[in-house]
C-alpha positions as CSV (number, residue, x, y, z in Angstrom):
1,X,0.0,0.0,0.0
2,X,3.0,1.8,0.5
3,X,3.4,2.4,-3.0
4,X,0.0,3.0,-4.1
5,X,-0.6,6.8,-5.3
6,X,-3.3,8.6,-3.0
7,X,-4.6,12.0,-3.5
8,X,-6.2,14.4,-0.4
9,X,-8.8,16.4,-1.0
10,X,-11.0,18.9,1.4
11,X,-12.3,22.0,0.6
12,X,-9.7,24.7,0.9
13,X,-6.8,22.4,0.7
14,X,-5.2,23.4,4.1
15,X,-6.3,20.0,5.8
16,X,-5.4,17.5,2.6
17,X,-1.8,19.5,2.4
18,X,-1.6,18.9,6.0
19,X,-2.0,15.4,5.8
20,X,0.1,14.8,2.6
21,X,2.7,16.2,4.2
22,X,2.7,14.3,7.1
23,X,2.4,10.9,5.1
24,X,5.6,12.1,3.0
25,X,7.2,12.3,6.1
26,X,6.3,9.2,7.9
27,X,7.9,8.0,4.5
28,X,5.3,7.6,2.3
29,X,6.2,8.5,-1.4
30,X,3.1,8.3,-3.5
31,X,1.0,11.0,-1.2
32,X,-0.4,14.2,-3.1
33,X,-2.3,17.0,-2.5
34,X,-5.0,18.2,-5.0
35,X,-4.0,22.0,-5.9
36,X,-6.8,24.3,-4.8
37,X,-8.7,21.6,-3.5
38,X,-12.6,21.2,-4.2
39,X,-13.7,24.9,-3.5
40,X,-10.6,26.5,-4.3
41,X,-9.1,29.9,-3.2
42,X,-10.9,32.9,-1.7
43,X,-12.2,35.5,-4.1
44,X,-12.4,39.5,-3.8
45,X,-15.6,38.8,-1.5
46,X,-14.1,35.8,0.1
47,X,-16.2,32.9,-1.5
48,X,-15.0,30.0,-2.8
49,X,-15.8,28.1,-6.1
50,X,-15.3,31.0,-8.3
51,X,-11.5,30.8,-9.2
52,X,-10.6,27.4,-8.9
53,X,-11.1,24.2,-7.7
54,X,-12.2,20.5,-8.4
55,X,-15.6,21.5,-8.5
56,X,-15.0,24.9,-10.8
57,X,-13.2,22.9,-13.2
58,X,-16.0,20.6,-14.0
59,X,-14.3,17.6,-12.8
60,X,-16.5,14.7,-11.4
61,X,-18.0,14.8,-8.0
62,X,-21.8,14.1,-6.0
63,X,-23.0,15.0,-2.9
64,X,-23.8,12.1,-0.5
């Protein structure tokens, strides 16, 4: 499992960079951090989902 690629995710990306970077130290080389996460950053009126993000680029994703 070691070697298996994983990929966090969370909504701003300050927990799933958090915990890739504690897997990469534990050792772990296949641990990644999505790039602006789901919701991405802050805009001029400090919402998310307007300038980037998993969700603002379309990608695949449901609410459960």
């Amino acid at each position: 499992m070691q070697d298996e690629p994983i990929y966090f995710l969370c909504r701003s990306g300050v927990r799933s960079r958090a915990a890739a970077i504690v897997m990469t130290e534990a050792g772990y080389k296949n641990y990644f951090n999505v790039a602006n996460s789901f919701e991405g950053p802050l805009d001029e009126h400090c919402h998310r989902g307007t300038l980037g993000g998993w969700k603002h680029q379309g990608l695949p994703w449901r609410q459960s």
